[in-house]
N, C-alpha and C positions, 0 to 999 in steps of 0.2 A: 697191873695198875688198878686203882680204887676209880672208879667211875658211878655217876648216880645215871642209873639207864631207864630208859622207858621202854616198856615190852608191848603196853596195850596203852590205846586214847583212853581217856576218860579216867584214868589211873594214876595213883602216887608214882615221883619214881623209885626207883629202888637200886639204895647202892650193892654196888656188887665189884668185882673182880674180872678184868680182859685181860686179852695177854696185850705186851705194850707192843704197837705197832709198829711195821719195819718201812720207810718210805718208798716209793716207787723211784726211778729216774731224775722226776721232774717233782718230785716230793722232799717235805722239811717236814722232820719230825722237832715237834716243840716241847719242852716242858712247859707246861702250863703254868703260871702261877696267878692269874686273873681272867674271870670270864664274864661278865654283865648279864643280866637275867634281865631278857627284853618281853617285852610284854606277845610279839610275836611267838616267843616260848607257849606263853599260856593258850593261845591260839592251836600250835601243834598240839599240845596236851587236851585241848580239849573239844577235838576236832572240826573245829574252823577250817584249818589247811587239811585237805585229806591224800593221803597215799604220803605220807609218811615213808621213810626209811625204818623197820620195826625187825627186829627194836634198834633204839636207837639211842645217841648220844648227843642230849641238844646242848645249844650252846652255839653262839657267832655270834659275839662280842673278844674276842679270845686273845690275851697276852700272853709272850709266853718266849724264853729264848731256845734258839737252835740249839739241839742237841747231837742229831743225827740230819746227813745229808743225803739225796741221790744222786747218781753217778754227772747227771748234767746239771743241778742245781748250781749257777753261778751269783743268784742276784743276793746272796748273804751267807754270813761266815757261823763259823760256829760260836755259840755264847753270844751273838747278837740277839738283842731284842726287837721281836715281830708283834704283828699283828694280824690279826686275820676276821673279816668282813664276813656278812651274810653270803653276798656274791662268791661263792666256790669254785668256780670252772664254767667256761661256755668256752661252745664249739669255735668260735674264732673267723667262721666264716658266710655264715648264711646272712640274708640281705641285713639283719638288724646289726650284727658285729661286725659286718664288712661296712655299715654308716655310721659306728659309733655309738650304736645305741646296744651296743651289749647287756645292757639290763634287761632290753625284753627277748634275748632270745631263747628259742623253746626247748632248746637241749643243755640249758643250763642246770647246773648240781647249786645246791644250796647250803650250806656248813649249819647242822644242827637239825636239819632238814630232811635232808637227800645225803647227806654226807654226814658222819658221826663229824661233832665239836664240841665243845672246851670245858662240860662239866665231868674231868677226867684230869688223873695227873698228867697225861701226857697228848699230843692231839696231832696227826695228819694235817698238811695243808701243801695246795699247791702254788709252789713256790712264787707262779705267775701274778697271783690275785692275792699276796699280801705286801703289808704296808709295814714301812720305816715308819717308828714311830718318835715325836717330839720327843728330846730329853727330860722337860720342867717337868713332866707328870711321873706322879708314881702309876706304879701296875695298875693297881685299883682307880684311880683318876683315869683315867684313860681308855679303860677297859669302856663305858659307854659314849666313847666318842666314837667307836668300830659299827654302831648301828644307828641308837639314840644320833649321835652327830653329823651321820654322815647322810641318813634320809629325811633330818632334817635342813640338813643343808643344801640336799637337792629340792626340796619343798621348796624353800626360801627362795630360791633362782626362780624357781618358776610362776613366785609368787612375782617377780618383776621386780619392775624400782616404787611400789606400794610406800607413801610416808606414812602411811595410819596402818598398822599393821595388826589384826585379829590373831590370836591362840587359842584355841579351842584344846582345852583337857592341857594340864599346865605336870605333866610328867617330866621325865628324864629327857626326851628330847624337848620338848617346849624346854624345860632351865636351861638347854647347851644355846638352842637357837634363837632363845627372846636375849641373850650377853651379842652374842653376832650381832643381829637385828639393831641392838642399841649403838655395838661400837659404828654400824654405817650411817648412824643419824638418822634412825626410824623413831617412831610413836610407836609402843608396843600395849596392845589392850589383852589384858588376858581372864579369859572366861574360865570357872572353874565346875565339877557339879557342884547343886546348889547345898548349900549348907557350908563350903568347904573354906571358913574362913583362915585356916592354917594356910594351904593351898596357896589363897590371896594375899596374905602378908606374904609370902614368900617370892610370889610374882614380883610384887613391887619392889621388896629386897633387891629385885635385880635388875629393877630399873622397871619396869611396867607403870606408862604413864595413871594405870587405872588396872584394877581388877575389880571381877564381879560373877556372880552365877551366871550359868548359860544362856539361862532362861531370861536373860533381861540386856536391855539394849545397854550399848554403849555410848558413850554421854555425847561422840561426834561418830559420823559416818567416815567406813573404812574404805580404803584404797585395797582393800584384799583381806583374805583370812587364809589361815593352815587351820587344819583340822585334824588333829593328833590323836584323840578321843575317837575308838571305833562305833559311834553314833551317827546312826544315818537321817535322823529326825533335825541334827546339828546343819545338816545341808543347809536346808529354805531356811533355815532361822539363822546361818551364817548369810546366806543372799538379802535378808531381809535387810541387814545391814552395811551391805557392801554396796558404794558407788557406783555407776554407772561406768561401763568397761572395766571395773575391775575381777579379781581370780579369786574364787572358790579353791583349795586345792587341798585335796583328802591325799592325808601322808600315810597314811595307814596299810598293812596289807592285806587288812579284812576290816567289814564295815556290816552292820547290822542292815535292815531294808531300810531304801529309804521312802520316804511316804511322797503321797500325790503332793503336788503343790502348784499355785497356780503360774500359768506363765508370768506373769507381770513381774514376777522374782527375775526371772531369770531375763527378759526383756531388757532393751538399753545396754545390747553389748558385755553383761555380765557373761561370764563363764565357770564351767565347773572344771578341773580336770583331778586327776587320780597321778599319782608317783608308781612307781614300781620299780623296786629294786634300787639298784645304784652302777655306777659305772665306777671303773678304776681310776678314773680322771676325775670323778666328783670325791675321790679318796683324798688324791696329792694336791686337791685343789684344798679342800677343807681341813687336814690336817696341815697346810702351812699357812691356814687362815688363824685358826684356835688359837695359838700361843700371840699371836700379832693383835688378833682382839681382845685379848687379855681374860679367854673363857677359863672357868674354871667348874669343876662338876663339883656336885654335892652327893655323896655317896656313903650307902649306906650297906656295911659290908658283913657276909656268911660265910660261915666254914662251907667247905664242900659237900659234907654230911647233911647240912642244916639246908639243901635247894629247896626241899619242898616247903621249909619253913618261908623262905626268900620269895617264890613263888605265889604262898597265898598272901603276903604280905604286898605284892605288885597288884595281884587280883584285888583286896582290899582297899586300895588306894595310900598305905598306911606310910610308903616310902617318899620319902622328900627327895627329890632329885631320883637317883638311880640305885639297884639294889646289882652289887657284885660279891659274886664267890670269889676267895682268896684258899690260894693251895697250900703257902707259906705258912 
C-alpha cells in the first residue's frame, strides 16, 4: 500500500510503500479513503509530542470501510463505513478507565501517534475504539469531526452552561464547535491572530456574535473561553476577560509557555483547566449531536501524495475550516 511515512521529527514525510496490514483478533483492517490533517500532526512532526512511534504513519482523523476482519470482531460488518479517533486502545482497567476517565490513562496507544493511522491506503484499528458514523456526511466532511469535533466538543462541556462564549484561534475545530455553541443558544465571540481578517468574516458566517484579533477585548465580558490556538500568553489575556467563576479551558494537546501573570486574573473563582484526549462516550455523545445541530465542516481537500503540501498549509494558517486527504 502507498503510505506518506515519517522516519525522522523535524522532516518532510516521505511517500513510500508497506506491505498492507493483516488485523489482529480484535482488529478492522479499513480501506481508507479520508484522513483530516490535525494540527496535532504538525506537533508530532515537529517534536512537540516526543517518543513517537518512528517511523510512523500519522493520521487519526481516519474514514475508511471494513475490508478485512479478526477472528472476534463483532461490532461491524464488511463494507461498513467507520471511523477512527485519536484515542487507539487503553488498558481497560486501571483506576482512570475503571472511573470512565479512559482518556487519561497511561498505557493508552494513540492512532497516528503510537499506532500507524490514516495517511495510507489502508489502516489498522481496534475494533473497540471506533465509531459508526452519521450518513448526511461525505468521507471528506467528516473526516474532521473524528478529532477537530470531538476535543472540541469535550472543551465545550467543560466549558459549562457559559452564555457568552470566547474562541480563541478560529480553526477546524473552533468552525465545528462555535455551529454547536450557537444551535444551544450561546453568544459566540471569536478571537482570531491579528491581521486575520478572512478568519473573522468567517467566524461570523457561522454565527459569531462578534470577531476580532486576540490581542483586543471583547465588546462584553465572557462566561468562559476555549482556547484552540497552542498559545500560552492566550491564558491571562483569555482571564483578562472572563467573569467571575467562569472556565479558562486550553483544548490543545500542547501549548507554548505560559507567562507570569498576576493573581487578580485568576482571583474571584476563575479557573483554568486543560482537555486531554477524549473518551469513547464523548464520540456517540457528539457524533449524534452534529447532524441534530445542523453542523456542517468547511473542508479543504489533498491528494494523499500532496500531505506535506496540506501540512504546511495548516502550519500557515492558510485553511478555512479543516484540511483532509482523500484516497479516492
Amino acid at each position: 500500500m502507498k503510505a506518506m511515512i515519517l522516519d525522522m521529527q523535524n522532516q518532510p514525510l516521505r511517500l513510500g510503500e508497506l506491505p498492507r496490514p493483516t488485523p489482529a483478533d480484535d482488529q478492522i483492517l479499513l480501506k481508507v479513503h479520508a484522513c483530516g490533517v490535525c494540527r496535532t500532526d504538525l506537533h508530532v512532526i515537529d517534536g512537540d509530542l516526543r517518543q513517537p512511534k518512528l517511523p510512523l504513519v500519522l493520521g487519526h482523523e481516519i474514514v475508511g470501510t471494513v475490508v478485512e476482519k479478526g477472528a472476534q470482531v463483532e461490532r461491524f460488518t464488511l463494507g461498513q463505513r467507520v471511523g477512527v479517533p485519536w484515542l487507539g486502545r487503553t488498558c481497560g482497567h486501571c483506576r482512570y478507565c475503571a472511573s470512565g476517565r479512559e482518556n487519561l490513562c497511561d498505557a493508552a496507544e494513540f492512532t497516528g501517534y503510537t499506532l500507524d493511522g490514516g495517511y495510507a491506503e489502508f489502516a489498522l484499528a481496534d475494533q473497540r475504539y471506533c465509531f459508526s458514523l452519521p450518513d448526511i456526511y461525505s468521507d471528506a466532511e467528516v473526516a474532521p469531526l473524528l478529532c477537530a469535533g470531538l476535543i472540541g466538543y469535550r472543551a465545550l462541556v467543560v466549558a459549562g452552561e457559559a452564555k457568552r462564549l470566547g474562541i480563541y484561534g478560529f480553526g477546524a475545530a473552533a468552525h465545528i464547535i462555535a455551529q454547536v455553541a450557537r444551535w444551544q443558544g450561546r453568544e459566540v465571540f471569536a478571537f482570531t491572530k491579528p491581521g486575520d481578517t478572512e478568519g473573522q468574516r468567517f467566524a461570523r458566517e457561522l454565527g459569531a456574535v462578534w470577531a476580532g484579533d486576540s490581542t483586543v477585548a471583547p465588546p462584553q465580558e465572557m462566561d468562559a473561553a476555549i482556547l484552540f490556538a497552542p498559545v500560552g500568553a492566550l491564558i491571562p489575556q483569555a482571564l483578562r476577560h472572563t467573569a467571575k467563576g467562569g472556565t479558562v479551558v486550553c483544548a490543545g494537546i500542547h501549548m507554548s509557555a505560559v507567562p507570569e501573570f498576576p493573581y487578580a486574573l485568576l482571583w474571584g473563582e476563575r479557573s483554568v483547566r486543560s482537555i486531554a484526549n477524549l473518551t469513547r462516550r464523548d464520540g456517540e455523545e457528539f457524533l449524534a449531536i452534529a447532524p441534530q445541530a445542523g453542523v456542517r465542516t468547511t473542508v479543504e481537500t489533498f491528494r494523499l501524495e500532496a500531505a506535506n503540501a496540506a501540512i504546511q498549509s495548516v502550519r500557515a494558517g492558510q485553511v478555512q475550516g479543516a484540511a483532509v486527504l482523500v484516497m479516492d
